[in-house]
PDB file of N, CA, C, O and CB in Angstrom:
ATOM      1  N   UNK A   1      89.534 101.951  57.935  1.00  0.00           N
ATOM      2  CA  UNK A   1      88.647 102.584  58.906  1.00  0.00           C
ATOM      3  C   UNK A   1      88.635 101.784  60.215  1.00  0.00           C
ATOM      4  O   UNK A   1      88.731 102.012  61.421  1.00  0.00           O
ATOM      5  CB  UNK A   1      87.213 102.707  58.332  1.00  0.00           C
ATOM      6  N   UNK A   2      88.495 100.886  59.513  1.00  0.00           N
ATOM      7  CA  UNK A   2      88.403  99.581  61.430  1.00  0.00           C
ATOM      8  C   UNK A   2      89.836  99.770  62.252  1.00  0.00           C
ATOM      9  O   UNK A   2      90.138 100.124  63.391  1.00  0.00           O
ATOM     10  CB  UNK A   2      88.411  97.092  60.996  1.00  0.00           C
ATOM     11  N   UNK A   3      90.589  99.326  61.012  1.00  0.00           N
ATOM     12  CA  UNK A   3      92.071  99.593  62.079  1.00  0.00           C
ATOM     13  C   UNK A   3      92.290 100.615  62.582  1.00  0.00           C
ATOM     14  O   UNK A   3      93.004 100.656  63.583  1.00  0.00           O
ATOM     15  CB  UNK A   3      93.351  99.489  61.565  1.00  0.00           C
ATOM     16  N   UNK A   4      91.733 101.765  62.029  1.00  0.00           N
ATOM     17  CA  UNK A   4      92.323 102.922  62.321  1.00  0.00           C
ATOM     18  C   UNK A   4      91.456 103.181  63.854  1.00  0.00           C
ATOM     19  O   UNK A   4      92.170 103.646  64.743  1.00  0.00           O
ATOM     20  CB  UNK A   4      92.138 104.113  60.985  1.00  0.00           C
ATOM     21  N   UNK A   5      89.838 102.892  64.263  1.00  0.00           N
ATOM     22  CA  UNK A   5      89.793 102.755  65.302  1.00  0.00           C
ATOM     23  C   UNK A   5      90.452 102.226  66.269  1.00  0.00           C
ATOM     24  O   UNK A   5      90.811 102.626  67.377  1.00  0.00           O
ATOM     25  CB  UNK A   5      89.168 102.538  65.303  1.00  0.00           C
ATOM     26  N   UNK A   6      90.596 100.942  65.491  1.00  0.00           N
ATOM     27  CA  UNK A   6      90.950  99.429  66.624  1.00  0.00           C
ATOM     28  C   UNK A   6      92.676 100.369  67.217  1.00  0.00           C
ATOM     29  O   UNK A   6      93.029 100.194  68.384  1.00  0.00           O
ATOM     30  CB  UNK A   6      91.361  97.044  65.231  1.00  0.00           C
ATOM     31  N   UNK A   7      93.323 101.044  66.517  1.00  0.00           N
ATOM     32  CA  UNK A   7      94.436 101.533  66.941  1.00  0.00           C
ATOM     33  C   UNK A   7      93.857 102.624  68.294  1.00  0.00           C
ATOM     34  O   UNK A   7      94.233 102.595  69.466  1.00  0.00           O
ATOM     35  CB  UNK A   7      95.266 102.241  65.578  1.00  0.00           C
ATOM     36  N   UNK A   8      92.869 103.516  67.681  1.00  0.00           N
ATOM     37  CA  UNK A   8      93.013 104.602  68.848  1.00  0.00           C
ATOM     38  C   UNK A   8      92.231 103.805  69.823  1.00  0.00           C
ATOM     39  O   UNK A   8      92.419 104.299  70.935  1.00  0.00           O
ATOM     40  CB  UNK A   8      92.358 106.265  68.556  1.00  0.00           C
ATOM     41  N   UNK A   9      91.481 102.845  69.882  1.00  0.00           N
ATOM     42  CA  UNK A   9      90.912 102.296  70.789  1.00  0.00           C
ATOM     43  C   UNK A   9      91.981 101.390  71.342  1.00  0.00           C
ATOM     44  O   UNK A   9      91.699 101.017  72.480  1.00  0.00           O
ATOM     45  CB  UNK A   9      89.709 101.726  70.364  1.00  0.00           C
ATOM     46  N   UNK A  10      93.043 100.955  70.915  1.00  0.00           N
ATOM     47  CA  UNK A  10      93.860  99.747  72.118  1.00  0.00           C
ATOM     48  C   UNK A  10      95.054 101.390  72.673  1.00  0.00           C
ATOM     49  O   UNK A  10      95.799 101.383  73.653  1.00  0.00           O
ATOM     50  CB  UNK A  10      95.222  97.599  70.879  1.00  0.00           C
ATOM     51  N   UNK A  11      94.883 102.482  71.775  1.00  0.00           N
ATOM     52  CA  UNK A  11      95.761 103.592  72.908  1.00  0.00           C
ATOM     53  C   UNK A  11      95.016 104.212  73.878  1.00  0.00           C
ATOM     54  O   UNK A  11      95.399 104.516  75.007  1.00  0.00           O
ATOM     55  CB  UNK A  11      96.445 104.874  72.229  1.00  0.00           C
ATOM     56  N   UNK A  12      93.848 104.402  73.350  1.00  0.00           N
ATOM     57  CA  UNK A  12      93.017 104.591  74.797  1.00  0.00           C
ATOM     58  C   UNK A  12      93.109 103.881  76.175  1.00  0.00           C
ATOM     59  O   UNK A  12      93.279 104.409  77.274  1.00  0.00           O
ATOM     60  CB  UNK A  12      91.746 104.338  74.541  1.00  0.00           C
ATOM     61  N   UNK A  13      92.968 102.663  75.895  1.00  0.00           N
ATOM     62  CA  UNK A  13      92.816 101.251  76.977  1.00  0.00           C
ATOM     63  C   UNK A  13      94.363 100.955  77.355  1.00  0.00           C
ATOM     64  O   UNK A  13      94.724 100.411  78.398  1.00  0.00           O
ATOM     65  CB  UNK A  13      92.017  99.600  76.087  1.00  0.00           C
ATOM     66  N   UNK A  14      95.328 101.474  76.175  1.00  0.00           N
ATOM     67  CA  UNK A  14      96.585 101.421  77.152  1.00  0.00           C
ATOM     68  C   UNK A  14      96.915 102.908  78.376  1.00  0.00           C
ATOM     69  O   UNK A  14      97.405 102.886  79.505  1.00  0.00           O
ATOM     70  CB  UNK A  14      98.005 101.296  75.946  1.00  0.00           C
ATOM     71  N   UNK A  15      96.389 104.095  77.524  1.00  0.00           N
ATOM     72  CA  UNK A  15      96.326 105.073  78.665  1.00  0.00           C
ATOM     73  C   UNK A  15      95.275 104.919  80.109  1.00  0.00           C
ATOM     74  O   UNK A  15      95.491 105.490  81.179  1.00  0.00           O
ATOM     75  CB  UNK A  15      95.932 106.357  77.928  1.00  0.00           C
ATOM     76  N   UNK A  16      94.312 104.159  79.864  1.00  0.00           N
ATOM     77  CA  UNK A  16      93.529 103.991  81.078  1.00  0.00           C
ATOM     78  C   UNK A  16      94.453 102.764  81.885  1.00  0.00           C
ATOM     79  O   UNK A  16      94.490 102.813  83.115  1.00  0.00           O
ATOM     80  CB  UNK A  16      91.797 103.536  80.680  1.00  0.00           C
ATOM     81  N   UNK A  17      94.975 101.991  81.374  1.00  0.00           N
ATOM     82  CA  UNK A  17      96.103 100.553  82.582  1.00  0.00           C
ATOM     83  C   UNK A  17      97.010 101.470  82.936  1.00  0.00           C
ATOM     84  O   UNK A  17      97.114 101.650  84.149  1.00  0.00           O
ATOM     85  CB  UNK A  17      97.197  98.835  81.713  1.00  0.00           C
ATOM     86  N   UNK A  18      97.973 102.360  81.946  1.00  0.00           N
ATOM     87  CA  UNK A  18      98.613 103.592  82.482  1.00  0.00           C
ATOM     88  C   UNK A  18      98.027 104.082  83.971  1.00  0.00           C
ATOM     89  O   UNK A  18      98.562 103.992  85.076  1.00  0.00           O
ATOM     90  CB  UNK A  18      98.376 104.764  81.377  1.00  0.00           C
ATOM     91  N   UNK A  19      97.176 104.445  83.720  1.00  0.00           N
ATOM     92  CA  UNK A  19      96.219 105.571  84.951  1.00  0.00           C
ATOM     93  C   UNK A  19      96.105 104.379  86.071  1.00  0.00           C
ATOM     94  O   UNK A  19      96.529 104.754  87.164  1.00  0.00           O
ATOM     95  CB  UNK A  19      94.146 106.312  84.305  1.00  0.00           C
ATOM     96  N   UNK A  20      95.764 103.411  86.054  1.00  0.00           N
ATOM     97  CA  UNK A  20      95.270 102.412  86.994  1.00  0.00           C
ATOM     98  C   UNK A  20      96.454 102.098  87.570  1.00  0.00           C
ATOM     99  O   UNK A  20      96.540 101.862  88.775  1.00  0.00           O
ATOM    100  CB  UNK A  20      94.513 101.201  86.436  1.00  0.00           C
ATOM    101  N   UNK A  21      97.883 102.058  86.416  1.00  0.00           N
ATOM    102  CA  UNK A  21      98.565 101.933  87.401  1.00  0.00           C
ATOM    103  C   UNK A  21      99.426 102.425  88.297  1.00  0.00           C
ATOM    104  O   UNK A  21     100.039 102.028  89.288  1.00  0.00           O
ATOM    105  CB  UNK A  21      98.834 101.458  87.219  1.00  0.00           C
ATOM    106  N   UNK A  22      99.255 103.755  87.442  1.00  0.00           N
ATOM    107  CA  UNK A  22      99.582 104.920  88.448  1.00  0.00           C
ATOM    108  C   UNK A  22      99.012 105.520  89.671  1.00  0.00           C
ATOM    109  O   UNK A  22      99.458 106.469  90.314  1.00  0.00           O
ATOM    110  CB  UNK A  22      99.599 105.825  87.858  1.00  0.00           C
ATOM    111  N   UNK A  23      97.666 104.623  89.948  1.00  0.00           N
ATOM    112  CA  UNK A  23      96.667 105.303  90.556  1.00  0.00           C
ATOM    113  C   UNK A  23      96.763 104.071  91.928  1.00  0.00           C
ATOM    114  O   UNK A  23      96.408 104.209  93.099  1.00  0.00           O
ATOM    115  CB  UNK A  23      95.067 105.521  89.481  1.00  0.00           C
ATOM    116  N   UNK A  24      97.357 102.924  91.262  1.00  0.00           N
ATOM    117  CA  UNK A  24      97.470 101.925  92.206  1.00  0.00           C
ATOM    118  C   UNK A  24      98.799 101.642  93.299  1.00  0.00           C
ATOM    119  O   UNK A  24      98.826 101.027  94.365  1.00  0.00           O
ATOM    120  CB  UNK A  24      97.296 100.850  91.396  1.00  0.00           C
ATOM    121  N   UNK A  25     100.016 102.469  92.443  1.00  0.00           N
ATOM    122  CA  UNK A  25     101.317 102.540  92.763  1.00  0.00           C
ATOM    123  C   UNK A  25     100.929 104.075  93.582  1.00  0.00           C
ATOM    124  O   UNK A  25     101.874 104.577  94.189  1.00  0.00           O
ATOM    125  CB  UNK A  25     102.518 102.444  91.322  1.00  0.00           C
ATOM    126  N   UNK A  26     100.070 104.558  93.605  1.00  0.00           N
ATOM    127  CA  UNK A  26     100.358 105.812  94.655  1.00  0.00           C
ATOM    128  C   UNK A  26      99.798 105.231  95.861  1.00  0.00           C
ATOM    129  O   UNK A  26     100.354 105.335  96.954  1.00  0.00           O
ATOM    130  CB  UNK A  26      99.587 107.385  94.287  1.00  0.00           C
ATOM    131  N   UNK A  27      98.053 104.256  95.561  1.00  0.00           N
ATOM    132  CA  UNK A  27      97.770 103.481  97.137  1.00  0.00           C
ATOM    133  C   UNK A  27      98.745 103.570  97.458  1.00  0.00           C
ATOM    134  O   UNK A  27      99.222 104.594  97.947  1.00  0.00           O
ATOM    135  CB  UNK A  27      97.308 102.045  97.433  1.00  0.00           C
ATOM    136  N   UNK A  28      99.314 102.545  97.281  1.00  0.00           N
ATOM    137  CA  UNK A  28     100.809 101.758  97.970  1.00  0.00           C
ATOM    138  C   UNK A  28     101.805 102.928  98.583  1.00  0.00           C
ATOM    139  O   UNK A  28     102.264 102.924  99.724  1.00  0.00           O
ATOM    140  CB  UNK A  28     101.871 100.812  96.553  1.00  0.00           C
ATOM    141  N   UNK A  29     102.003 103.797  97.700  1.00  0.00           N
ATOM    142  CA  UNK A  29     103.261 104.749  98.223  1.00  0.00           C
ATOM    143  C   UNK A  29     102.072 105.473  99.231  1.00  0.00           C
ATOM    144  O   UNK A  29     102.351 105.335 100.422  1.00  0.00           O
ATOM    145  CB  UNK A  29     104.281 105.999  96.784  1.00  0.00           C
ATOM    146  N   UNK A  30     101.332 105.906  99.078  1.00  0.00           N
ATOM    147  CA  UNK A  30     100.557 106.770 100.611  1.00  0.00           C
ATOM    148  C   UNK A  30     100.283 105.830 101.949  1.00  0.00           C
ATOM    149  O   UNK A  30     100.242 106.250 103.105  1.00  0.00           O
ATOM    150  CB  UNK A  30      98.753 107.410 100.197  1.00  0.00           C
ATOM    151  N   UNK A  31     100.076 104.240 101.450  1.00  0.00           N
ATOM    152  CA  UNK A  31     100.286 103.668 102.581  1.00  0.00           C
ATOM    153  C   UNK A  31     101.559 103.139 103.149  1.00  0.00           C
ATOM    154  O   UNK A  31     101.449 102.886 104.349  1.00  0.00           O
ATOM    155  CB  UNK A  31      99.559 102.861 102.557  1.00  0.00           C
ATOM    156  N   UNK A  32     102.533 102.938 102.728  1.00  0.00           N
ATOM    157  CA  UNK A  32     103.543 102.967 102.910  1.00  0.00           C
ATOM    158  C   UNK A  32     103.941 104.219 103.910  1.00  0.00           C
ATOM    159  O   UNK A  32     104.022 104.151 105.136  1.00  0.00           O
ATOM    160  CB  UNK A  32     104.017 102.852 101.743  1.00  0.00           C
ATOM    161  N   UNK A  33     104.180 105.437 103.043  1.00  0.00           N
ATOM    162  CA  UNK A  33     104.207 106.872 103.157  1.00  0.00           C
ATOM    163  C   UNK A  33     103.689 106.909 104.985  1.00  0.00           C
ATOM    164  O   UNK A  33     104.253 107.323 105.998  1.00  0.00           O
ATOM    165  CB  UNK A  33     102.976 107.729 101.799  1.00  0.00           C
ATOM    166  N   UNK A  34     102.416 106.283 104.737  1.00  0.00           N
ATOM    167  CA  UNK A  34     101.495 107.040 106.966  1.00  0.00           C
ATOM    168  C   UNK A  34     101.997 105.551 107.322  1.00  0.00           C
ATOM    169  O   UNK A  34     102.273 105.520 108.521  1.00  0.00           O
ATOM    170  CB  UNK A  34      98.611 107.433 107.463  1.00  0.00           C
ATOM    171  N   UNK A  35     102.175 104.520 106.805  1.00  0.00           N
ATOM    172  CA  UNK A  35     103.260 103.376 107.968  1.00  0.00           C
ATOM    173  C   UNK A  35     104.633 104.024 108.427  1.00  0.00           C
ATOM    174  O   UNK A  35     105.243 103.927 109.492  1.00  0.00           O
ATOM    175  CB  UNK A  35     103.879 101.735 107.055  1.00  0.00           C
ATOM    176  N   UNK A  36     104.848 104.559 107.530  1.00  0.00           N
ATOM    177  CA  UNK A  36     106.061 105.218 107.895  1.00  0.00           C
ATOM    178  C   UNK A  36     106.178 106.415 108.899  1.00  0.00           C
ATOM    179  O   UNK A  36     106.956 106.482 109.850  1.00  0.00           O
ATOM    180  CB  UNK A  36     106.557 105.630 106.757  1.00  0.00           C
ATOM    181  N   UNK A  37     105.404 107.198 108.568  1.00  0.00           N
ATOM    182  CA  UNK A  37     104.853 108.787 109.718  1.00  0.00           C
ATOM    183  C   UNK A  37     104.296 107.742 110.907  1.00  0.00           C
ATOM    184  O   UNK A  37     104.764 107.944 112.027  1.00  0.00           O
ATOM    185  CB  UNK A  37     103.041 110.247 108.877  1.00  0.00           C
ATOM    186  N   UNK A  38     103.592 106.933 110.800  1.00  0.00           N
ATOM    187  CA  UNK A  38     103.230 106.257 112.041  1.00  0.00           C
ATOM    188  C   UNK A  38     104.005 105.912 113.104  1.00  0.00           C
ATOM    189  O   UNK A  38     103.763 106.020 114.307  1.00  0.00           O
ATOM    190  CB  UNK A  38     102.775 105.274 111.794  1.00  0.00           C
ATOM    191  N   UNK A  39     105.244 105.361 112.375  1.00  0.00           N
ATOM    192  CA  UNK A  39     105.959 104.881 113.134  1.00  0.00           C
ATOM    193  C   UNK A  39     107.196 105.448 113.792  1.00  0.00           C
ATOM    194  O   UNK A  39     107.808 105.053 114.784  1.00  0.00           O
ATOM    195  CB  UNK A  39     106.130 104.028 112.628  1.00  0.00           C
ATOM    196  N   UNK A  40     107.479 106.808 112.725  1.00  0.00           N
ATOM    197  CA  UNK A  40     108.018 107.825 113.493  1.00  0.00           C
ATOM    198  C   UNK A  40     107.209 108.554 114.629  1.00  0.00           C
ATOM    199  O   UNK A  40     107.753 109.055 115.613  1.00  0.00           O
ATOM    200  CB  UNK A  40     108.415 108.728 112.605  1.00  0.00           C
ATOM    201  N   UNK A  41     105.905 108.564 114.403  1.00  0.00           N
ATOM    202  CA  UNK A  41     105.276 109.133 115.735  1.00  0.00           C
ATOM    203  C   UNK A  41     105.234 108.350 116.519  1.00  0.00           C
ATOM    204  O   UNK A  41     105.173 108.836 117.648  1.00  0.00           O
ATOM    205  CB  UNK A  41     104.073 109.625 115.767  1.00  0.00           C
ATOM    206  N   UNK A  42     105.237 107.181 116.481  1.00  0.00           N
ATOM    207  CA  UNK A  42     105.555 105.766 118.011  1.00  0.00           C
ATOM    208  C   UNK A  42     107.164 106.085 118.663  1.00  0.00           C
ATOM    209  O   UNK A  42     107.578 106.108 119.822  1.00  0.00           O
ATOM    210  CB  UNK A  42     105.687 103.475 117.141  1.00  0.00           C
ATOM    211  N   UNK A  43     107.947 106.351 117.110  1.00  0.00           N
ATOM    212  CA  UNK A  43     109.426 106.642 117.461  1.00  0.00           C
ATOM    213  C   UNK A  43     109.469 108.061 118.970  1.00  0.00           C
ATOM    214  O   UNK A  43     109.787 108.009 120.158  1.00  0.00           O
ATOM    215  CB  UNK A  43     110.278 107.333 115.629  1.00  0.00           C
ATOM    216  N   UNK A  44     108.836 109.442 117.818  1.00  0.00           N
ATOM    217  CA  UNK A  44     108.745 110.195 118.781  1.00  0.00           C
ATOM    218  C   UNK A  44     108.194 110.313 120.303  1.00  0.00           C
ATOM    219  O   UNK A  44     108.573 111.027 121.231  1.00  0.00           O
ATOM    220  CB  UNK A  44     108.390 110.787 118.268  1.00  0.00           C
ATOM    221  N   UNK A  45     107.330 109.508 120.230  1.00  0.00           N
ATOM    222  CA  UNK A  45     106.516 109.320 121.959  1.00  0.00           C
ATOM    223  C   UNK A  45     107.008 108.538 122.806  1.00  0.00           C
ATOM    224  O   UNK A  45     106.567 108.449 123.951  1.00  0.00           O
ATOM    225  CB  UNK A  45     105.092 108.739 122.059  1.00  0.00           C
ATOM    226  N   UNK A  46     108.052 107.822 122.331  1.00  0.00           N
ATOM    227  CA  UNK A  46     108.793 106.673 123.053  1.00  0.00           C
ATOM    228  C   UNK A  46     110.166 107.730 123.572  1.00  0.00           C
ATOM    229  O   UNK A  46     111.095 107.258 124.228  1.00  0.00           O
ATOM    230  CB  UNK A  46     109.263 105.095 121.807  1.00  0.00           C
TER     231      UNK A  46
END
């Protein structure tokens, strides 16, 4: 009975670091992503 929690409970907590780090790798790619549009719009006005 215990293990059988302790299992769905460490797959839970691995799907939530999953999510976090999917959620943390998109920050990055959307800021990346408008550094990038940014700097094509400096490109374009120049």
């Amino acid at each position: 009975m215990y293990s059988h929690l302790h299992y769905h409970l460490s797959k839970h907590l691995e799907g939530v670091e999953h999510l976090s780090f999917l959620f943390l790798s998109a920050k990055n790619f959307n800021r990346k992503a408008i550094m990038v549009f940014s700097m094509e719009q400096m490109d374009c006005r120049f």
